[in-house]
C-alpha positions as a printed NumPy array, in Angstrom:
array([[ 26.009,  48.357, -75.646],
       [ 25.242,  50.539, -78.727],
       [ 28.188,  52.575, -79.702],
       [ 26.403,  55.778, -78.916],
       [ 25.136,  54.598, -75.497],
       [ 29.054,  54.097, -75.119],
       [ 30.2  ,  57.254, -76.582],
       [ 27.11 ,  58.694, -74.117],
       [ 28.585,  57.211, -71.466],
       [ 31.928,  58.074, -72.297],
       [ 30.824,  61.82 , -72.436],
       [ 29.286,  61.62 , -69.303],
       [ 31.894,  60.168, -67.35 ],
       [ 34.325,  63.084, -68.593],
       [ 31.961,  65.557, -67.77 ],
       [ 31.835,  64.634, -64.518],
       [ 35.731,  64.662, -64.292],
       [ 36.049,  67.809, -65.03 ],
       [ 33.199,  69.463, -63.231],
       [ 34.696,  68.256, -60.131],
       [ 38.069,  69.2  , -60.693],
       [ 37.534,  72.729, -58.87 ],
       [ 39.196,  75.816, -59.243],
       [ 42.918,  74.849, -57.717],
       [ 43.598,  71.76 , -59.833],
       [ 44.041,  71.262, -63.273],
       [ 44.162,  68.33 , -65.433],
       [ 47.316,  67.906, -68.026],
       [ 46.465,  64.452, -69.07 ],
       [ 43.566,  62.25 , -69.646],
       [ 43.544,  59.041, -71.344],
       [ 40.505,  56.861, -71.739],
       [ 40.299,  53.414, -72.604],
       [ 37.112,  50.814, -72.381],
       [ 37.6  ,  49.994, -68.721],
       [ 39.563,  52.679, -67.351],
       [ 40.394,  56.515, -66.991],
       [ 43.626,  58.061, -66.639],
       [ 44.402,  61.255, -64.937],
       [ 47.275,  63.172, -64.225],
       [ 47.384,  67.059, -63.296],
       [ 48.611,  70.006, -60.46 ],
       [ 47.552,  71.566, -57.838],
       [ 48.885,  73.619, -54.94 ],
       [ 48.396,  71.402, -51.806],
       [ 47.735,  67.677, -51.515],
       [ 45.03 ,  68.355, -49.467],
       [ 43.206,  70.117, -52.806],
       [ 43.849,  66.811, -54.942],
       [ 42.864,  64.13 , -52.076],
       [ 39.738,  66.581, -51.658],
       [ 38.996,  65.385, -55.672],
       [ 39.606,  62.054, -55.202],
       [ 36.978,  61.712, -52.74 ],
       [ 34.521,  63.919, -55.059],
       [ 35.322,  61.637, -57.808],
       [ 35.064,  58.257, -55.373],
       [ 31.52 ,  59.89 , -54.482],
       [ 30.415,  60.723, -57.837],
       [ 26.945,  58.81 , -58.811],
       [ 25.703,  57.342, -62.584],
       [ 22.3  ,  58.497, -63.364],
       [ 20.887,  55.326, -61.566],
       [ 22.378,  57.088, -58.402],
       [ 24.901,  54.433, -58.632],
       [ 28.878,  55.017, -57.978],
       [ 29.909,  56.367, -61.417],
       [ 33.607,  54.898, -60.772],
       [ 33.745,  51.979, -59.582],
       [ 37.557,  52.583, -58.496],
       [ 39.33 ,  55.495, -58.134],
       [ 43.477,  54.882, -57.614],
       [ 45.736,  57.386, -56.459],
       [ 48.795,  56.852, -58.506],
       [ 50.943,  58.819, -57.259],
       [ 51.725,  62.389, -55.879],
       [ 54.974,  64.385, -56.369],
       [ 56.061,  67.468, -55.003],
       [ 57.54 ,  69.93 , -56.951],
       [ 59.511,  73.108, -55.24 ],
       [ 60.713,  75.594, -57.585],
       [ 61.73 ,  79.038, -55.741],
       [ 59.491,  79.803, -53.04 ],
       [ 56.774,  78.167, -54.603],
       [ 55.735,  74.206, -54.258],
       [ 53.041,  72.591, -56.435],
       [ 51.962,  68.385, -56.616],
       [ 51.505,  66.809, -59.541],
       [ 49.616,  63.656, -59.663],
       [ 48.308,  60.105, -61.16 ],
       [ 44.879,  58.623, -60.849],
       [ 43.517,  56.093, -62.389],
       [ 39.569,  55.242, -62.265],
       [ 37.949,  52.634, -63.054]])
């Protein structure tokens, strides 16, 4: 591929990253590489970041094919401080 179908690509595959992310969650790392994605982020409940691995597991190319063809969860750490507990977490998608 042409280097700006790849950098379209590229684009378009963080795009959709983010636009699912929702309003709970938020990213604090993402590192790209030819194959693969790397996430890792917070949120308040689990069920919030299993709830984006499934949107990002669903997402679809512009064929309407699966836009990733793997999506890993890493890992997922709790994290009390106080009264207040968060998760951070790891995916990686491929």
């Amino acid at each position: 591929a042409t280097l700006k179908a790849r950098r379209t690509a590229t684009d378009d595959d963080l795009r959709e990253v983010m636009g699912l992310l929702g309003t709970t969650l938020y990213l604090t790392q993402v590192n790209q590489t030819k194959d693969q994605i790397d996430l890792a982020g917070a949120g308040p409940t689990t069920d919030d970041i299993y709830q984006y691995a499934r949107a990002l597991r669903s997402a679809k190319d512009t064929n309407g094919g699966t836009r990733f063809g793997s999506v890993a969860v890493v890992s997922i750490q709790k994290n009390a401080t106080g009264n207040t507990t968060s998760y951070t977490f790891k995916f990686t998608l491929k």
